[in-house]
C-alpha positions in Angstrom: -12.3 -18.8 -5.1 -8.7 -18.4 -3.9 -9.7 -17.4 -0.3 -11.7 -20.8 -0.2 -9.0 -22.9 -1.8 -6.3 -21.3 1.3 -8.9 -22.6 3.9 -9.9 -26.4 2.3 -6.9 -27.0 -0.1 -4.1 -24.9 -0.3 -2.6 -26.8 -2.9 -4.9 -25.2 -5.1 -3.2 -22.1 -5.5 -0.8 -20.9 -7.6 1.5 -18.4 -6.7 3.2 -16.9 -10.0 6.5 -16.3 -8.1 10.1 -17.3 -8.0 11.5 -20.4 -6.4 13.7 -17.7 -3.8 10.7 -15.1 -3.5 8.4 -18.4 -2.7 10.5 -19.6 -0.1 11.3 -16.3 1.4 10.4 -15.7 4.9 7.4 -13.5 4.4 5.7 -15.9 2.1 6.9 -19.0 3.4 5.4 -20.8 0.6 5.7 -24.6 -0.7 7.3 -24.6 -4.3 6.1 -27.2 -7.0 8.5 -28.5 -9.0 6.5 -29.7 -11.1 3.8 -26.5 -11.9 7.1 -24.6 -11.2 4.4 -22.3 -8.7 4.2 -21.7 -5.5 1.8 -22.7 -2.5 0.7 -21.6 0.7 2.5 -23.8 3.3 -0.4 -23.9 5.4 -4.4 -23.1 5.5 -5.3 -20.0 6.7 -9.3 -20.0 7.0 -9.1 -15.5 7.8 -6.9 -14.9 5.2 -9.9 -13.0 3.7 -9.8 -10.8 7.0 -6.4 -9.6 7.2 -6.9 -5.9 5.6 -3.0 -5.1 6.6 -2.4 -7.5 3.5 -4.8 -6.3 1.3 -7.7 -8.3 -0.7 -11.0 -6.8 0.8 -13.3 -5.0 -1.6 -15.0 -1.9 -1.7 -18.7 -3.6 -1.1 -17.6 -5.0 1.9 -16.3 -1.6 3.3 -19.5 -0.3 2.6 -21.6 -2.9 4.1 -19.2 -3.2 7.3 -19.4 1.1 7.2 -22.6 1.1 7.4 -23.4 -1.3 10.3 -20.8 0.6 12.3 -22.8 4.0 11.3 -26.0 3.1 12.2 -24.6 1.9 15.7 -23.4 5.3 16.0 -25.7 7.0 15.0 -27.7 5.6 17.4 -26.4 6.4 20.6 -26.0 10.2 19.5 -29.4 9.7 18.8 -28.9 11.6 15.0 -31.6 10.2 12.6 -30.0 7.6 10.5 -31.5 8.5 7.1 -30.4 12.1 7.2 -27.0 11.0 8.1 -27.4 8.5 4.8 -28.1 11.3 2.7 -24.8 12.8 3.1 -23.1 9.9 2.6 -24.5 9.2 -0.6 -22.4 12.4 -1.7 -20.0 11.8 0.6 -18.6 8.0 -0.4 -18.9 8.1 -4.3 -16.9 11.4 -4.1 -14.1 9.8 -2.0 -14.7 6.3 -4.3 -13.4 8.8 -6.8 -9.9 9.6 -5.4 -9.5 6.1 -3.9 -9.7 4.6 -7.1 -6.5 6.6 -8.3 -5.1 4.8 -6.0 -6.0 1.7 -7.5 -4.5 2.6 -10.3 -1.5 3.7 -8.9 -1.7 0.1 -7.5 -2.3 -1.7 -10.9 -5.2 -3.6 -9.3 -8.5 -3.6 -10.7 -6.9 -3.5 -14.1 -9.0 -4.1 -17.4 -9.2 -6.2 -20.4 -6.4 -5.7 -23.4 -7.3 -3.2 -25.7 -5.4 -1.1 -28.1 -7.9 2.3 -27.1 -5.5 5.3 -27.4 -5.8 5.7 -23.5 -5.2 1.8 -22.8 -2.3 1.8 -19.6 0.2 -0.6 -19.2 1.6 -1.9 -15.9 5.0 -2.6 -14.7 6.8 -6.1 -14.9 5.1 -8.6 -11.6 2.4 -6.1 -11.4 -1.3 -7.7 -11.1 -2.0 -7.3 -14.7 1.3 -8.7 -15.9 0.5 -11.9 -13.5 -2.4 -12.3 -15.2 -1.7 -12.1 -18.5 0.9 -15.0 -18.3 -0.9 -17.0 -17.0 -3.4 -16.4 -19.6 -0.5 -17.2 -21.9 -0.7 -13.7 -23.3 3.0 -12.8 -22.1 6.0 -15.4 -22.4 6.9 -14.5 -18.7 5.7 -12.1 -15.8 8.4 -10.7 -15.9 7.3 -8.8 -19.0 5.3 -4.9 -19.2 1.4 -6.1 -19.5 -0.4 -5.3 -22.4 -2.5 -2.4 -23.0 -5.5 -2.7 -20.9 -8.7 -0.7 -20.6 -8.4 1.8 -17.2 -10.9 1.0 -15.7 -10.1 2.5 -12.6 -10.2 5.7 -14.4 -14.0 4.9 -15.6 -15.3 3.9 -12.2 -13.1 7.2 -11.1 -15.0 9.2 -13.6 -18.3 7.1 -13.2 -18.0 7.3 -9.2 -17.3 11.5 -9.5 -20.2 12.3 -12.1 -22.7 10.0 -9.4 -21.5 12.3 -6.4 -22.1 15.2 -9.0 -25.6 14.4 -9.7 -26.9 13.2 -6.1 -25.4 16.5 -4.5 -26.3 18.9 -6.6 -30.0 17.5 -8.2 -31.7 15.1 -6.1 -30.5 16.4 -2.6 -32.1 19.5 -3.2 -35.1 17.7 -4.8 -35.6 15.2 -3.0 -39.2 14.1 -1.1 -38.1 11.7 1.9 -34.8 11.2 3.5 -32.7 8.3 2.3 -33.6 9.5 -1.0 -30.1 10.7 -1.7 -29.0 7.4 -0.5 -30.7 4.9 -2.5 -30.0 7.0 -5.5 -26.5 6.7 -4.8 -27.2 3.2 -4.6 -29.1 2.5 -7.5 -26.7 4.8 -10.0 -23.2 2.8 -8.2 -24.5 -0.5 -8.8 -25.7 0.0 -12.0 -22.3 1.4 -13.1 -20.3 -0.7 -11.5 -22.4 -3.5 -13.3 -21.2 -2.1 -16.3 -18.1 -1.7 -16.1 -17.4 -4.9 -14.2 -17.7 -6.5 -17.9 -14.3 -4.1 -18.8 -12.5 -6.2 -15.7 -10.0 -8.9 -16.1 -8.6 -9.6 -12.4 -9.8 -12.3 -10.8 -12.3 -11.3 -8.8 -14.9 -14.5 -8.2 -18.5 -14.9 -9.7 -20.6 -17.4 -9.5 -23.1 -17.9 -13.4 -21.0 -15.6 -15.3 -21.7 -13.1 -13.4 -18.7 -11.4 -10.8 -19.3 -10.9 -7.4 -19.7 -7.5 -7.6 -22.5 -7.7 -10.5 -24.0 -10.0 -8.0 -24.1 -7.7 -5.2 -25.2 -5.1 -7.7 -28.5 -6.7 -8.1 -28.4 -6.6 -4.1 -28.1 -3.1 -4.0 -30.7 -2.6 -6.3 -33.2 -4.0 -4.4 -32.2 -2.4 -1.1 -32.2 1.3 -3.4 -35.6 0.0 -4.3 -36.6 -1.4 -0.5 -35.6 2.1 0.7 -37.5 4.1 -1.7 -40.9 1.6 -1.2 -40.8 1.9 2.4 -39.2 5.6 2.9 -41.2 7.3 0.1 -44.6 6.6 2.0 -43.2 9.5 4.1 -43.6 12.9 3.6 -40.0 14.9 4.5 -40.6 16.9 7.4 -38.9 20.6 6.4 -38.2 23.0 9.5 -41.0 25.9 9.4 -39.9 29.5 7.9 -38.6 31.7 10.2 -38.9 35.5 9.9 
């Protein structure tokens, strides 16, 4: 909801910062003395927009790549579907690597837990930001607790779906798009799952996050694709000899 509150109210969010950092040029923020946070100074309705400062989200990469493929695709005239196929080996495979960099990041950080393989994050990292304001650390300017890395299970998760769409359903599969909506159907459900291992804010709306939400979406366009392409036999280029 913080994108909403920037553009209707910005004196609904908190900042977590100091007094200097807050009044710093590049934030140019509003400091409460009595929340001792800071505020935007001003709405900003596109603040969702500006990638150079971060904030947008992997579905909406996907979504935006996809329009921008299929206009592409179709003035080279390349059939879309085929093209599809090889993405749905291609992105979980790069969703793999770009997820170490969330990591390296410290955003998309998990739940505490005392796991063996919990990570911690560095002093005014995301997780550390979080967790006082959850009143688990006396100031942000404390290590986070041990958290769950989930960027290493979607990683893993994200890997092991490129694994099993390249090498067993591409070569099996009956209509093209079928590689696709199995990438589809195997991410969402994943990310589903391991969206309940999540602690950064993130938005949801009936307990659900966003992205569980838009899980259920792309379930229903796997299953729309596989309806509607699946009618239609794969046309294989005739044996030469």
């Amino acid at each position: 909801m913080e994108y909403v509150h920037v553009c209707t109210d910005p004196k609904q969010v908190d900042w977590y910062i100091e007094r200097a950092v807050c009044e710093a040029q590049n934030h140019n923020g509003v400091w409460d003395d009595v929340k001792n946070v800071c505020h935007p100074r001003t709405a900003d309705c596109f603040a969702w927009a500006k990638f150079w400062a971060g904030g947008l989200t992997y579905y909406g990469g996907l979504l935006g790549a996809s329009g921008a493929a299929w206009l592409l695709l179709k003035r080279d005239a390349f059939p879309f579907w085929k093209a599809a196929d090889m993405a749905g080996f291609a992105i979980p495979l790069g969703l793999g690597f770009g997820r170490m960099g969330c990591l390296m990041a410290g955003c998309c950080f998990g739940t505490t837990c005392e796991l063996p393989w919990a990570v911690a994050f560095p002093w005014r990292s995301a997780a550390s930001e979080e967790q006082f304001r959850d009143h688990l650390l006396a100031s942000p300017k404390m290590w986070s607790l041990p958290v769950h890395p989930t960027q290493i299970y979607e990683a893993a998760a994200s890997l092991a779906i490129a694994a099993v769409c390249l090498l067993w359903v591409h070569g099996r599969k009956r209509y093209d798009g079928q590689v696709f909506a199995a990438f589809l159907a195997l991410y969402a459900i994943a990310r589903f799952l391991l969206e309940t291992l999540r602690r950064d804010d993130r938005g949801g709306l009936l307990g659900l996050s966003t992205s569980q939400l838009l899980g259920f979406v792309m379930l229903g366009v796997a299953a729309a694709i596989h309806w509607t392409r699946g009618r239609r036999p794969l046309l294989r280029a005739p044996a030469t000899g």
